[in-house]
N, C-alpha and C positions, 0 to 999 in steps of 0.2 A: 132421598130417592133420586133427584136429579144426578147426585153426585157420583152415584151407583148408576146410574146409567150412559155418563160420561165415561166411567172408566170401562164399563161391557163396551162399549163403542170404540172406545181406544184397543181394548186386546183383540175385537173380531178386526181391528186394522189392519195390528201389526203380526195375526194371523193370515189374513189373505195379501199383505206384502210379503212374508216369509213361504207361503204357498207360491206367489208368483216367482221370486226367485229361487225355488228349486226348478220349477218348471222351464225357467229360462235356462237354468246350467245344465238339465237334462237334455232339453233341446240341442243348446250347443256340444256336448258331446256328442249327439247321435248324426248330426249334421257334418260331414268330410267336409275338409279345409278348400276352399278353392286353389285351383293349380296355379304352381308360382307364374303362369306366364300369362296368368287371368289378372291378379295381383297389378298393381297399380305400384309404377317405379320410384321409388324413393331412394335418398341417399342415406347413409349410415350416420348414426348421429356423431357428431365430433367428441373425438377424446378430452375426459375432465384436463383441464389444467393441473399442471402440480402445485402444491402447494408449496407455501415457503421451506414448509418443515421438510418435504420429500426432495425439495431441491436441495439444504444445507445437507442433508445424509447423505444424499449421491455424491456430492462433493468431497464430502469429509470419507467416503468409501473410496472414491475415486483415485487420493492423492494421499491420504494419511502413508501410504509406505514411500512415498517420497520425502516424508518428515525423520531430521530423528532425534536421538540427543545427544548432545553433546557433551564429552568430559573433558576438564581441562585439569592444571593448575597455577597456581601462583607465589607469593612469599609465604600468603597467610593464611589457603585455606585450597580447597578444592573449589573447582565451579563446574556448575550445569548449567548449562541452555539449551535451546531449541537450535537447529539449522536444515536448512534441504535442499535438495538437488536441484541446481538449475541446466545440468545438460547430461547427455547420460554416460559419461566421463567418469562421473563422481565428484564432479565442482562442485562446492556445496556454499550457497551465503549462510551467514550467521552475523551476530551483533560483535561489535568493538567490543562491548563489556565482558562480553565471553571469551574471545580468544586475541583481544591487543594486546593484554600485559600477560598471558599464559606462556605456559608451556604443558609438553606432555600432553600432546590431543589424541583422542578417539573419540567414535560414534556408534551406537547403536542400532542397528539394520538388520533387519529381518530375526531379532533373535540371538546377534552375533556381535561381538563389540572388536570392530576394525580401529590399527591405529590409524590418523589422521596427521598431513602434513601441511602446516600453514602457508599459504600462498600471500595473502595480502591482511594486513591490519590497518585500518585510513580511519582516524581519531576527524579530519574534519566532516568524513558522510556518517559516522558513525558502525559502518558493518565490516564486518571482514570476511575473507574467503577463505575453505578450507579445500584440502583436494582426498581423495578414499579410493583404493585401488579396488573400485569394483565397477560392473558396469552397472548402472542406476537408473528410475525413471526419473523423468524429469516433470517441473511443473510448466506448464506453460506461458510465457512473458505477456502481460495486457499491459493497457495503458492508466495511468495512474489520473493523466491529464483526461481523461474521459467521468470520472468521477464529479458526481454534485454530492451537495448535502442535503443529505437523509437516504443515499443510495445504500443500501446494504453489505455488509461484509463478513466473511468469516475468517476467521485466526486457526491455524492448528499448532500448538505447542503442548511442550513437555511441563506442564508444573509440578515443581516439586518431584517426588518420586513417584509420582502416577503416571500411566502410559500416555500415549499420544490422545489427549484433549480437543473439539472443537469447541470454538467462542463463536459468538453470534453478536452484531452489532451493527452500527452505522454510522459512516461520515458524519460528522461531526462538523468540521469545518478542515480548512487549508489554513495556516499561519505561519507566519514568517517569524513570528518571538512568541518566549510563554517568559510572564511576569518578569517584563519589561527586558530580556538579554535576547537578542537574537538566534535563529535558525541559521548556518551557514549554507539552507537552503531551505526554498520553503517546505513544512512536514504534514499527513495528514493527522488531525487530530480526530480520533477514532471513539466513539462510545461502545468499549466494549473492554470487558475483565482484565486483569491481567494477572499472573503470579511471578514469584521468582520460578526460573527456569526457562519461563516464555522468551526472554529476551532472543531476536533470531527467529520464530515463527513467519512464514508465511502468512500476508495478509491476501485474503482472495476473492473477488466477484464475484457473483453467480451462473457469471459464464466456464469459472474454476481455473481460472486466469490470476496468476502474482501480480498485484497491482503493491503493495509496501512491504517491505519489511518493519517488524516490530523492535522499536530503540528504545522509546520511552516509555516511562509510566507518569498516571497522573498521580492526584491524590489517593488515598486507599487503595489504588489498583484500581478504580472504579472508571477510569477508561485508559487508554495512549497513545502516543503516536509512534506513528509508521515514516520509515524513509521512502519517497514515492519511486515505485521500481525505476524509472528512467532514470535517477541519478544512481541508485547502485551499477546502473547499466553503463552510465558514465565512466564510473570508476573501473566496471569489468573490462569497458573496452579501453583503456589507457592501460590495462595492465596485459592485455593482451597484445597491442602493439609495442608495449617499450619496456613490460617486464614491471613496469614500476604506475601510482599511483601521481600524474603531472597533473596538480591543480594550478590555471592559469590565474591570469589579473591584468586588465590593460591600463594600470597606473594613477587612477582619478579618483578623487572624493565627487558626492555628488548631493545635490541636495535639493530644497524642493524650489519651484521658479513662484513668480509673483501671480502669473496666468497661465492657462491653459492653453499651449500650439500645438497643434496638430495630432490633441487628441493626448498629449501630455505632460506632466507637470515637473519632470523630470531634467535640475540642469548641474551641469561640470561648475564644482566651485572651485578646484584647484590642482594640481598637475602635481604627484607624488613619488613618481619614476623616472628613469631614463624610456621606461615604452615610450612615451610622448614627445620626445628630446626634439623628433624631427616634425618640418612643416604639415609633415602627411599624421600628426598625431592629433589627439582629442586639446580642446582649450577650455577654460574657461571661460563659461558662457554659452557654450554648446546646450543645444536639447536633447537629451536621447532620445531617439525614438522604438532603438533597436538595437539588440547587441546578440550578435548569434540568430540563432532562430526566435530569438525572447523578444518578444513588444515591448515598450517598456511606456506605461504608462505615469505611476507614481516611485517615487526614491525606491521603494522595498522591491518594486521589479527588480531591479539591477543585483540585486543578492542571487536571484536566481540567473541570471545571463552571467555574471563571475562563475557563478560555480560551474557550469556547462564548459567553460574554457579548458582547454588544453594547453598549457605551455609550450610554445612552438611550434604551433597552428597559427594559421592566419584569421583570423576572426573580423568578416564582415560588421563596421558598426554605420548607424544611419544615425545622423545628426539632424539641427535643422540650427544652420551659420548663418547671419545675417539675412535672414529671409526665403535662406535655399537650401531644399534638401542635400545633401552631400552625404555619400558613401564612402567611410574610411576604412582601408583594409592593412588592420595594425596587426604584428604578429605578437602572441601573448606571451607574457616572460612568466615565468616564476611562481606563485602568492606567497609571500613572506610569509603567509601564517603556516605552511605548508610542512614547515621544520619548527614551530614553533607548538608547544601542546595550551589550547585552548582551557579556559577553567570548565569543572564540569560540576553539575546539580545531578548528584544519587539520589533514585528514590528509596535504597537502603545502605548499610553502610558497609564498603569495601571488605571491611574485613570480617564480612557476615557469609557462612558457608550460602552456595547457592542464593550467589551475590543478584544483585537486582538489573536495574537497566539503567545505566547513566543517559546523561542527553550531552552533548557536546555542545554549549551555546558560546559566542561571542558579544562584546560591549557595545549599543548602539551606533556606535561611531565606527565605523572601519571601515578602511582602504577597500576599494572592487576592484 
């Protein structure tokens, strides 16, 4: 009986709550809205942020027709890659693997396959330049050096025979060698897919900014590295003042010091050019502290202050000589590796159609 009475009590509730709110919504219907100038001033509430995902589509919408692909060939096979526009010329980057040892280029654009004329192929940055007589968009240049690890990034390339692709990933790290052979600059290493054909993709920020191009693969494809745009931009501007690709060197091995001056560990163990021949050159014994625009605090700096060098520029260096800062201004010659071909680690093998992404590495030990 109680139990019977609990639940009569319960439905005349949820009957005279149900009666109330019709009552309240008929009310408010018959009740006119107070006038907007009665109304009480508010601001408009602020727009959702996008999401990651709504920002990788704008991007990959934004710029995919600045991508395209590449045909080549060679002894043994055809190749495809990725490449895109960096001005609206029709300059286009791509990787060394795709069109250093080719011939026979075109690209595929809007639907149309243009032939293509090589401008430059540079085996020590790893990328080459292609040029297309059209006018083209272009991607925008950011900076590579603005990047941390776990910043995000997306890829757009062609794998395989499937259209223009976006990858999604993220920095990974910056290094200067993979399994033990050196970077002839430092690369980023990327966690994010890779196929054959990618080689040559733009790598891009969320700003939709070229911060690397795509050179290497890792293991399975399952990440790779990128050349960080500054040094492709290196290489575009020496070929844009002299026609040709001048990697400098200002003549010194270097190695690591017993202590730490002025912030680094970095000293001249020996003099292996004529750059040095005169009083105004580097000695053993020196500290770097600076070579170019580059800090230099541990030995693997200086990989990167060599490569920034132009052969026949004057390259401000900052030492630290017997107790005193001193600024030497050497002009850079040559790098003998320059005309020399570096060994290279395939992630698949050359004479596999829609060949993969070599990396260009050097042996521990080498002249700066």
């Amino acid at each position: 009986m109680d139990a019977l009475r609990s639940t009569s009590l319960l439905c005349s509730a949820l009957i005279a709550l149900s009666a109330s709110a019709a009552l309240a919504k008929s009310r408010a219907k018959a009740t006119p809205a107070p006038a907007a100038s009665a109304a009480p001033s508010a601001q408009a509430a602020p727009a959702a942020p996008m999401t990651v995902n709504q920002e990788v589509r704008d991007i990959f919408d934004r710029y995919r027709r600045s991508v395209v692909k590449v045909h080549a060939q060679d002894e043994h096979s055809d190749i495809y890659g990725t490449g895109f526009f960096i001005d609206p010329t029709g300059t286009l980057y791509t990787a060394y693997s795709v069109a250093g040892d080719a011939v026979n280029f075109s690209v595929d654009y809007k639907g149309k396959t243009y032939p293509a004329r090589l401008i430059m192929a540079d085996l020590r940055s790893g990328i080459a330049m292609l040029k297309v007589d059209v006018v083209s968009p272009a991607i925008p240049v950011g900076k590579a050096a603005d990047l941390e690890v776990a910043t995000p990034v997306l890829a757009i390339g062609f794998p395989l025979d499937l259209p223009e692709t976006p990858s999604f990933g993220m920095i990974a790290g910056f290094d200067h060698k993979y399994l033990g052979r050196y970077f002839h600059t430092r690369h980023l290493r990327v966690n994010l897919p890779t196929q054959r054909g990618e080689a040559g993709a733009p790598l891009l920020n969320l700003k939709g900014e070229v911060v690397g191009i795509v050179v290497g693969s890792l293991e399975n494809e399952s990440a790779c590295y990128a050349l960080p745009i500054e040094a492709a931009e290196k290489v575009r501007g020496d070929v844009a003042r002299f026609g040709e690709v001048r990697h400098g060197w200002v003549g010194a091995q270097v190695g690591t010091a017993k202590e730490t001056l002025e912030g680094s560990r970095t000293v001249v163990t020996d003099i292996l050019g004529a750059v040095n021949a005169s009083d105004e050159g580097l000695r053993p014994g020196d500290v770097l502290l600076k070579v170019g625009k580059i800090d230099i605090h541990d030995p693997e700096d200086v990989i990167d202050g060599s490569f920034f060098l132009t052969a026949g520029d004057t390259v401000p260096i900052v030492v630290l000589r017997d107790g005193k800062k001193v600024t030497l201004n050497i002009e850079a010659d040559y790098h003998p590796m320059s005309s020399r071909t570096p060994p290279l680690m395939s992630a698949w093998p050359s004479t596999t159609p829609n060949r993969g992404i070599p990396l260009g590495l050097q042996p521990q030990t080498v002249p700066q």
